[in-house]
C-alpha positions as semicolon CSV with decimal commas, in nm:
position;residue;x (nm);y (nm);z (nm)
1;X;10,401;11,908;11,318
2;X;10,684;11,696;11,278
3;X;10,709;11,367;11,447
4;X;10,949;11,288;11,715
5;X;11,259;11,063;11,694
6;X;11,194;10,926;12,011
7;X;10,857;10,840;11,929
8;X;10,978;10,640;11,619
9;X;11,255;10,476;11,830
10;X;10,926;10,416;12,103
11;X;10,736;10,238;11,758
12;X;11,076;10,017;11,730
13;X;11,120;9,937;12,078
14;X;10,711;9,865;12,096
15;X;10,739;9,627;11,767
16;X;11,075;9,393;11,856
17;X;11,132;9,322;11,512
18;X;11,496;9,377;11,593
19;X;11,720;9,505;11,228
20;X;11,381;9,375;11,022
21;X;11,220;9,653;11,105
22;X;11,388;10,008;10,996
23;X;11,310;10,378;10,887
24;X;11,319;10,654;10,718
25;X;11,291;11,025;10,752
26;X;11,120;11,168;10,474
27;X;10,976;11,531;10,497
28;X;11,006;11,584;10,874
29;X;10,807;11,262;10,899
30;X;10,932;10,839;10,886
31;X;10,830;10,538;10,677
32;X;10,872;10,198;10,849
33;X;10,958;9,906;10,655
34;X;10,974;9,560;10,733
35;X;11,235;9,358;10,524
36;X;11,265;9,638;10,290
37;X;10,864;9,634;10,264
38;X;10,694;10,022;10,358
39;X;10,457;9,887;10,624
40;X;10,363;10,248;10,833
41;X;10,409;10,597;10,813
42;X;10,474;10,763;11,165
43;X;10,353;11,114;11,100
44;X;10,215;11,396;11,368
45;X;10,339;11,177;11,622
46;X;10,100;10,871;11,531
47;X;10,091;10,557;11,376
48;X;10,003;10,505;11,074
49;X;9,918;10,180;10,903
50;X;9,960;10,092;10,516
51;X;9,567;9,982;10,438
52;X;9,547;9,643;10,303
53;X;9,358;9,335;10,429
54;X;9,602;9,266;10,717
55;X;9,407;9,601;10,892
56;X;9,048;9,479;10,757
57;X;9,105;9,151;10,953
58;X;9,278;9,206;11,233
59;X;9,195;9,560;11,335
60;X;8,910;9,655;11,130
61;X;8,790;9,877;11,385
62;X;9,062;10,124;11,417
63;X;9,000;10,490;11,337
64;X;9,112;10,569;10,983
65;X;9,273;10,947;10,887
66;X;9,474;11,083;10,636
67;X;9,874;11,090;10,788
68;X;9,948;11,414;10,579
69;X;9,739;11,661;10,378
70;X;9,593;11,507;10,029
71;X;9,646;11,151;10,165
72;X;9,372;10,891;10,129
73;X;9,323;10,774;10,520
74;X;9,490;10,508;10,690
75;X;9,413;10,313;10,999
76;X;9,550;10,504;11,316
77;X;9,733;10,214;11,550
78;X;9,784;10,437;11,817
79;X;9,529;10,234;12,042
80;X;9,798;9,937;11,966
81;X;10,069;10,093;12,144
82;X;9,954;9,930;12,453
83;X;9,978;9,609;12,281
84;X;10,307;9,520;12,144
85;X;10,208;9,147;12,074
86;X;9,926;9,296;11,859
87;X;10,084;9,554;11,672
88;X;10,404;9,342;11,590
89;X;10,153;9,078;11,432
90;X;9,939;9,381;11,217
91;X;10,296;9,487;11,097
92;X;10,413;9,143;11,008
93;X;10,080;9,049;10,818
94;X;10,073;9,378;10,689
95;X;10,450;9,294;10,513
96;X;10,324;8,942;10,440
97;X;10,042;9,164;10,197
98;X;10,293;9,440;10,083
99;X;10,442;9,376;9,719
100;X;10,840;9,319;9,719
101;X;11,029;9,595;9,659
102;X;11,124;9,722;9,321
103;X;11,460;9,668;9,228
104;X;11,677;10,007;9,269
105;X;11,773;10,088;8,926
106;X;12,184;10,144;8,845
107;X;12,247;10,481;8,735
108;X;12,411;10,511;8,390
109;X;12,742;10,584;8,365
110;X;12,826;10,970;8,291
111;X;13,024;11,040;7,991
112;X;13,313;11,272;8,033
113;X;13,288;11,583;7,779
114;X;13,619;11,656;7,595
């Protein structure tokens, strides 16, 4: 199952990261990123969480799952939903431990054929 825009748009609303926070639909599902950082996957209409030691302090006890088939499992924030406060500070530490992003790389220029 596909998740809902309106549920990502709730996950926005719910964080108030304003324009830090933004995603993107991949496969019928979204990655979140915070300042260009993948911090969450919303998939099946949940909330997933990129593991790292942000979730092992602050919300070690949440229930872990894979977000898509052949995934290793992530901590579920669902449960969080109810506490924006809470979930904007697991997605901020969660950025804090996220590597930066890799530079895009410029495509070569084509060469014409004549």
């Amino acid at each position: 199952m596909a998740t809902d825009r309106e549920f990502v748009d709730y996950l926005v609303e719910q964080i108030a990261l304003g324009d830090r926070l933004t995603f993107k639909k991949m496969f019928g599902e979204y990655a979140l990123y915070l300042d260009a950082k993948v911090v969450a996957f919303a998939c099946d209409n949940s909330l997933f969480i990129k593991p790292s030691a942000a979730t092992a302090t602050l919300a070690p006890d949440l229930p872990q799952r894979p977000p898509y088939p052949g995934a290793k499992d992530y901590p579920v924030a669902d449960e969080l939903l109810d506490d924006p406060d809470r979930l904007r500070q697991l997605i901020l530490t969660t950025a804090a431990h996220m590597p930066p992003p890799k530079p895009k790389k410029t495509a070569a220029p084509r060469k014409r054929g004549r």
